[in-house]
N, C-alpha and C positions, 0 to 999 in steps of 0.2 A: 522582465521577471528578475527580482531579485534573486543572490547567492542562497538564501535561507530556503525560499519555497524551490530553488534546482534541487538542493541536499532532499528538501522535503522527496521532489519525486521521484527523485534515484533510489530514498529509502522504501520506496514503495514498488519500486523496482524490484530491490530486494528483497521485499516481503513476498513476491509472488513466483521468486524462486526459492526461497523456504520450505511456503506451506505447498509447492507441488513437490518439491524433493522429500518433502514430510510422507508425501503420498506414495508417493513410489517406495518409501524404505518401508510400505509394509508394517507399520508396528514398530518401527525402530530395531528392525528383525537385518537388515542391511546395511553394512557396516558404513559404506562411499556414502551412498545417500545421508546415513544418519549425521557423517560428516559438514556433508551441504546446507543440510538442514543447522545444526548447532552454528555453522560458519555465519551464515548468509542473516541466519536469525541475531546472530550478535549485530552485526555489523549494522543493518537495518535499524535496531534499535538503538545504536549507538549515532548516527545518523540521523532518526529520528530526531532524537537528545539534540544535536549540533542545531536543528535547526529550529527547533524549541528555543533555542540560547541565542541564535542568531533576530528571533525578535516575532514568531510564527505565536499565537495565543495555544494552548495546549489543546484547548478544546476542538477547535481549528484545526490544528494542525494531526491532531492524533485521529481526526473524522475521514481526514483526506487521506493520509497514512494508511488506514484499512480498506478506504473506498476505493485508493489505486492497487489495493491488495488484494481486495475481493473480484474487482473486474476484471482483470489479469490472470487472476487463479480461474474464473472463467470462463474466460477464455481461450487458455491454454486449455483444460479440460474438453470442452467443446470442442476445437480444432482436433484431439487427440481421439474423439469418438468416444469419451467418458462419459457425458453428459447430451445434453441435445439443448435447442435455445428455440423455444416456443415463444410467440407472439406475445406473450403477458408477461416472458422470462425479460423478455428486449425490451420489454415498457418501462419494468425496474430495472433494467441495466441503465434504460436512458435517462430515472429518477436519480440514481446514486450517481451517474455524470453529470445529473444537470446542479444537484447539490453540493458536489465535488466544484463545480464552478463556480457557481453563486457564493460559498462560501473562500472563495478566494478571491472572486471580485469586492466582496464585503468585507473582507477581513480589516481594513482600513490601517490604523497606524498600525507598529509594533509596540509590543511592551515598553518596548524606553521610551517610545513615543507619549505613551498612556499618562505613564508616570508622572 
C-alpha cells in the first residue's frame, strides 16, 4: 500500500472521531467535545487534501474517505448501545466495504500517472 492511500485511511480515521465527538458535544452545546470535533475535522480534511496530491483520483478517494467514516461512526455507536446492527444493517455495511475495496483495487494509476 502506498504513502497516499495510508494518509487516505488515517484520514478516515479521523473523520470517525469528528463526527462521534460531533455527537456527544450535543449541539455544539460542549465546549472539549466541540473542540474535537473542529480539531479532528481539520486535520481529516487536511489529510484528505495530502492524499488527493499524493496521486488518489478525488472521486476515489473522497468515496473511501466517508465510507471509512461512515463505518466506523458505526460502529462505534453500535458498540456504545446507540444504534443496534440488524441483518440488512450488516448487508450494507458489507456493500460499502466491499466498494470501499473494489474501488481501491481499481483505482489503477495516480494522477501523474494519467497525465
Amino acid at each position: 500500500m502506498d504513502r497516499a492511500w495510508i494518509i487516505l485511511f488515517i484520514a478516515g480515521i479521523m473523520e470517525i472521531v469528528w463526527a462521534t465527538a460531533m455527537d456527544y458535544s450535543e449541539g455544539f452545546t460542549i465546549w472539549y467535545y466541540d473542540i474535537v470535533t473542529l480539531v479532528f475535522l481539520a486535520v481529516s480534511t487536511v489529510m484528505l487534501n495530502m492524499a488527493l496530491k499524493g496521486g488518489i483520483p478525488v472521486g476515489t478517494g473522497y468515496a473511501v474517505w466517508t465510507g471509512i467514516g461512515a463505518i466506523g461512526t458505526l460502529a462505534l455507536s453500535v458498540a456504545a448501545g446507540h444504534e443496534t446492527l440488524t441483518v440488512l444493517r450488516t448487508l450494507f455495511v458489507i456493500m460499502i466495504i466491499a466498494g470501499i475495496s473494489g474501488l481501491q483495487m481499481t483505482a489503477g494509476g495516480t494522477k501523474e500517472e494519467e497525465a
